[in-house]
Backbone as ProteinMPNN parsed JSONL, in Angstrom:
{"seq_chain_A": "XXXXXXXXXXXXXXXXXXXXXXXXXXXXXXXXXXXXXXXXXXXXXXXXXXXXXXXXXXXXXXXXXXXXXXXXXXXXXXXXXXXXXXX", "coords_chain_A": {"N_chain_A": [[4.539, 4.671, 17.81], [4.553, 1.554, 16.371], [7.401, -0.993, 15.6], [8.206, -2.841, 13.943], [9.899, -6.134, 13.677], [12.625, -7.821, 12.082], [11.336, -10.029, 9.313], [8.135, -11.778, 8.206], [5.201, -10.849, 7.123], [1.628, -9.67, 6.921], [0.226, -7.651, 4.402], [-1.699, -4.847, 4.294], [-2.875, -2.051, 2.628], [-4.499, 1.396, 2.613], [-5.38, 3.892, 0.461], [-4.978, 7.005, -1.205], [-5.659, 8.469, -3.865], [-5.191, 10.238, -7.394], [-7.78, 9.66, -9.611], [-6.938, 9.207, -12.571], [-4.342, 8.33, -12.109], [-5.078, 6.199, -10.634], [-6.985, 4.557, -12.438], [-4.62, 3.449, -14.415], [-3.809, 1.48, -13.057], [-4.451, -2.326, -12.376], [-6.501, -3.948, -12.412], [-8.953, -1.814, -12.147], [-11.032, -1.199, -12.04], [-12.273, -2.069, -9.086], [-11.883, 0.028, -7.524], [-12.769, 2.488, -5.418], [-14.147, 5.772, -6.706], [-13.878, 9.327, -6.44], [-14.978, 12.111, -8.145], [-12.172, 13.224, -8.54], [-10.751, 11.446, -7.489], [-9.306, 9.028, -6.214], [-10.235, 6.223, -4.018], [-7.856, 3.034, -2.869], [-7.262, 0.339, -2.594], [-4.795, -1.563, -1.553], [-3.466, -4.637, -1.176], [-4.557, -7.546, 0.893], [-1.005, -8.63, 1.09], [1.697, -10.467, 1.58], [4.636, -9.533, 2.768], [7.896, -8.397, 3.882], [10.078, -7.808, 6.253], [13.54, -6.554, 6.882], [14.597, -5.465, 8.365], [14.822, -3.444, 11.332], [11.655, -1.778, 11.196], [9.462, 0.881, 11.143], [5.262, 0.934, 10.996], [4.545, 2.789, 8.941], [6.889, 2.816, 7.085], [6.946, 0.436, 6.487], [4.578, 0.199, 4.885], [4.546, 2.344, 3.065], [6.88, 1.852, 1.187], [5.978, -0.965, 0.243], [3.764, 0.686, -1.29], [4.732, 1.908, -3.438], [6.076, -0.268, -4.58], [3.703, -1.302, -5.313], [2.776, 0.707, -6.851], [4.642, 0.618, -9.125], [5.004, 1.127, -11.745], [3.478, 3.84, -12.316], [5.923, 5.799, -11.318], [6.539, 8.099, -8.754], [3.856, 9.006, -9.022], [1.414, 10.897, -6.69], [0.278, 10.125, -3.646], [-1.632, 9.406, -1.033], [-1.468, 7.87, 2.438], [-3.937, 6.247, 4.227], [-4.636, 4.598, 5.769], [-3.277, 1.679, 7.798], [-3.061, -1.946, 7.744], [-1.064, -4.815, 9.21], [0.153, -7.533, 9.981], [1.03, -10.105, 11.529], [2.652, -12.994, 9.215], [0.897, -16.107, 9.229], [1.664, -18.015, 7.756]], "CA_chain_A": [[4.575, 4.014, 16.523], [5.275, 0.392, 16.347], [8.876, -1.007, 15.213], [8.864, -4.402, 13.199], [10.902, -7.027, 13.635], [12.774, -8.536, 10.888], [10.453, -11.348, 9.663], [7.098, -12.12, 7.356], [3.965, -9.98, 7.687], [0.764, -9.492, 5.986], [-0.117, -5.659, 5.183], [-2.647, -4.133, 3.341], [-2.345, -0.577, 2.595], [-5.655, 1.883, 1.925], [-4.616, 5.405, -0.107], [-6.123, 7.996, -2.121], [-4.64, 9.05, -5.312], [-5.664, 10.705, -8.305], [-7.935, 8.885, -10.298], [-6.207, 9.142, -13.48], [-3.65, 7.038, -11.853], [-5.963, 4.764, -10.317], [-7.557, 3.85, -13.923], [-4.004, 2.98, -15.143], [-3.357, 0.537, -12.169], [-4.627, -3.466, -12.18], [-8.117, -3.928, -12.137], [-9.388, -0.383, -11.903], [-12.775, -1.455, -11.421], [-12.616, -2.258, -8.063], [-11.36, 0.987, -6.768], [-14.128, 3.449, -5.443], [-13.692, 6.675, -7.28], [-15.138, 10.753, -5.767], [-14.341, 13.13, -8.061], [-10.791, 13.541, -9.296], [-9.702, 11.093, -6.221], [-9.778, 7.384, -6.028], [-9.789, 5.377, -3.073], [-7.358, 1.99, -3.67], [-6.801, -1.074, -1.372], [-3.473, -2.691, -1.682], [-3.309, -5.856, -0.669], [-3.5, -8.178, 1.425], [-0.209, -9.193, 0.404], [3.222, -10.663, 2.154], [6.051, -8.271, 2.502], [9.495, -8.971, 4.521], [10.667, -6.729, 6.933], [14.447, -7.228, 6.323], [15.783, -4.834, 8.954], [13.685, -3.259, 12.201], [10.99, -0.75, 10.488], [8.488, 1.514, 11.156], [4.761, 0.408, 9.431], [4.387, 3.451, 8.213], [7.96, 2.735, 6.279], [6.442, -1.089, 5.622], [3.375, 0.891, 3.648], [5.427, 3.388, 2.3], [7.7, 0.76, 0.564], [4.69, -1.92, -0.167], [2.58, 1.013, -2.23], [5.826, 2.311, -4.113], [6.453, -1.331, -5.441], [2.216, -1.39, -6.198], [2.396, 1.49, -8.025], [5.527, 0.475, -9.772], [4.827, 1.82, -13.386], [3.427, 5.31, -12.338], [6.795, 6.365, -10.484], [6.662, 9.689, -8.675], [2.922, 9.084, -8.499], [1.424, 11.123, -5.346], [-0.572, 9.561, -3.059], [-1.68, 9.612, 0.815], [-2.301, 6.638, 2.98], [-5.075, 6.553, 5.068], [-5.098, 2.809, 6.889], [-2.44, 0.35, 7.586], [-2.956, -2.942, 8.509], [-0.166, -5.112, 9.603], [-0.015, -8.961, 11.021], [2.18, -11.27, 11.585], [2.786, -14.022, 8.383], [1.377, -17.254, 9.89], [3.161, -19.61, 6.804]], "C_chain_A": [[5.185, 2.62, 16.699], [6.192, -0.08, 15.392], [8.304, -2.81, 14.417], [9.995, -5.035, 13.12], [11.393, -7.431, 12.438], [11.485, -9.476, 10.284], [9.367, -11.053, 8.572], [5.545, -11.197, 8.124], [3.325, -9.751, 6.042], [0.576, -8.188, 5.623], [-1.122, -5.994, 3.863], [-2.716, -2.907, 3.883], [-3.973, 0.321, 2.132], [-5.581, 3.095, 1.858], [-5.592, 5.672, -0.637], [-4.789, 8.081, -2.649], [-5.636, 9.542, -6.235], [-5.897, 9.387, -9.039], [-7.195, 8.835, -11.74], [-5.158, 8.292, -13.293], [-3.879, 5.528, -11.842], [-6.12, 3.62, -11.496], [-6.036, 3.021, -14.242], [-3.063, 1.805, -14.458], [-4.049, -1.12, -12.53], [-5.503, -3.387, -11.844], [-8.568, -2.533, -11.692], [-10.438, -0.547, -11.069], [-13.263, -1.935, -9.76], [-12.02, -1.135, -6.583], [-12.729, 2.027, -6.55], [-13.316, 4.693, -5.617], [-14.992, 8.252, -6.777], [-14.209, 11.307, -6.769], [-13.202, 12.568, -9.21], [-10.027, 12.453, -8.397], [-10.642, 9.565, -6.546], [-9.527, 6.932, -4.932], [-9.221, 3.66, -3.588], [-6.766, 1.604, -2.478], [-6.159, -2.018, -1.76], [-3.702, -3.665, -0.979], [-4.575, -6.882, -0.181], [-2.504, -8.97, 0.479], [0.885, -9.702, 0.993], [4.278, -9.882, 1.693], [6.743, -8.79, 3.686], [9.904, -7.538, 4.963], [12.237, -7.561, 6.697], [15.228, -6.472, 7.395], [14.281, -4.36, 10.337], [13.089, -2.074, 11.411], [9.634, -0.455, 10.973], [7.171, 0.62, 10.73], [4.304, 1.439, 8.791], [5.675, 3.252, 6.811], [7.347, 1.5, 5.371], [5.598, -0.457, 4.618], [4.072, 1.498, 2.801], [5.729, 2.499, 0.493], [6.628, -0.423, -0.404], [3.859, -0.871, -1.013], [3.673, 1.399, -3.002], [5.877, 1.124, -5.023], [5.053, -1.703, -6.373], [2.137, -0.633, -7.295], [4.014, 1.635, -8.811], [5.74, 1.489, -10.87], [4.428, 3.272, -13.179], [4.825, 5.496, -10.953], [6.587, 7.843, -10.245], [4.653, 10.187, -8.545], [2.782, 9.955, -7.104], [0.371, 10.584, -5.139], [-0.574, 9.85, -1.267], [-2.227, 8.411, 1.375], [-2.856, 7.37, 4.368], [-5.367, 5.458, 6.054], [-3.583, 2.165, 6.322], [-2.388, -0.671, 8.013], [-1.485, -4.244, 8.318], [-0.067, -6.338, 10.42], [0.995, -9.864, 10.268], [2.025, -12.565, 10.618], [2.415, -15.526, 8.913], [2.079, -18.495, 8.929], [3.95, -19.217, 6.844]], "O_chain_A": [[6.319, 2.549, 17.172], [5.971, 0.308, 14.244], [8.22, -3.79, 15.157], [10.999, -4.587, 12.567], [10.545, -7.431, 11.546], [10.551, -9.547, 11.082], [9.607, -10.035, 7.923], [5.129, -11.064, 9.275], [3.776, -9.681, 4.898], [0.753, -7.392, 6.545], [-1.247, -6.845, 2.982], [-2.663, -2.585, 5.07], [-4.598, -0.237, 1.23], [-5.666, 3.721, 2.914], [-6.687, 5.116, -0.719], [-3.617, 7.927, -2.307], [-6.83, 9.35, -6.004], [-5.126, 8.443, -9.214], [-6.727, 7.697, -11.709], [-4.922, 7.474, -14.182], [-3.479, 4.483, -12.356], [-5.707, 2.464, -11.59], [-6.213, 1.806, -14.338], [-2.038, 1.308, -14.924], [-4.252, -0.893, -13.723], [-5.666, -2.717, -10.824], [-8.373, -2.349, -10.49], [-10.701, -0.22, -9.912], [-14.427, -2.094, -9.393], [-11.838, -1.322, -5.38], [-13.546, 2.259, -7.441], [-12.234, 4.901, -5.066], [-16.222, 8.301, -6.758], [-12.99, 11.205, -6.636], [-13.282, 11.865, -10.217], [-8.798, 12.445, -8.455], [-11.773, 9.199, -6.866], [-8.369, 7.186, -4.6], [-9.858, 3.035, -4.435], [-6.067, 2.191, -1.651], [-6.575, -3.084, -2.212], [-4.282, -3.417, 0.078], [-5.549, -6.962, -0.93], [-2.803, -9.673, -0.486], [1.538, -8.672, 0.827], [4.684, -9.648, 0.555], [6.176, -9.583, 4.437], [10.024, -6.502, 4.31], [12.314, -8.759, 6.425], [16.435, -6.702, 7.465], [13.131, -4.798, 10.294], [13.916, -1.308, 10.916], [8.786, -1.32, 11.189], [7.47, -0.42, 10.143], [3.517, 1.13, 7.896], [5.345, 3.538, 5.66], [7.238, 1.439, 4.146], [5.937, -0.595, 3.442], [4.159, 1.041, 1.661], [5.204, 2.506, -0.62], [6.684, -0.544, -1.628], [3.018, -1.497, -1.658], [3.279, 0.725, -3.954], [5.741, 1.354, -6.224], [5.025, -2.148, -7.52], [1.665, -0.947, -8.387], [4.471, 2.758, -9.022], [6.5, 2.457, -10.849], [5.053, 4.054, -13.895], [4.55, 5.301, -9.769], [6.476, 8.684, -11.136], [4.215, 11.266, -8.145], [3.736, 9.908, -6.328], [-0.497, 10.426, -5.997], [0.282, 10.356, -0.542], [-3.269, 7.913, 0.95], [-2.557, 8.307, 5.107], [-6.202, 5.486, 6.958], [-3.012, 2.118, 5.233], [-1.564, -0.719, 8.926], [-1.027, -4.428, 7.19], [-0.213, -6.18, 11.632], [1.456, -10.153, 9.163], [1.242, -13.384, 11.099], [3.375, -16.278, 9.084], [2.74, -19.486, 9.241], [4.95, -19.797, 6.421]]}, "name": "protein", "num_of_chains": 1, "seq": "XXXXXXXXXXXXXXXXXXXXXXXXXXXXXXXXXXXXXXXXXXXXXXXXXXXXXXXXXXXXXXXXXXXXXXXXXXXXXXXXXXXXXXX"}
């Protein structure tokens, strides 16, 4: 598992969740939906490693603050991408 340095990084995060959530997230409409299950692609966005971390922890942390308003939401990630901030 790779460790992050302190420092600036891009991520984008790609989960499943219950659609019912999905719908009540920021632009719905661009989430592909099976079912009872939505697929939903955070980012790309800049996030701050602030200490050395996991990127499963970076995702973790980065979809928690996405899905702000549904707290306690469940969800599963499925992709994490992860690169270095070049501004």
């Amino acid at each position: 598992m790779t460790a992050y340095q302190p420092g600036n990084y891009l991520i984008t995060v790609v989960a499943t969740l219950p659609a019912k959530i999905a719908r009540q997230l920021y632009r719905p409409e661009r989430f592909q939906y099976s079912g009872d299950t939505a697929t939903v692609t955070f980012g790309p966005m800049g996030i701050r490693a602030t200490k050395k971390e996991s990127g499963k922890d970076l995702a973790a942390r980065f979809v928690k603050f996405c899905m702000d308003e549904q707290k306690g939401a469940k969800y599963t990630i499925k992709s994490i991408d992860i690169k270095p901030d070049p501004s």
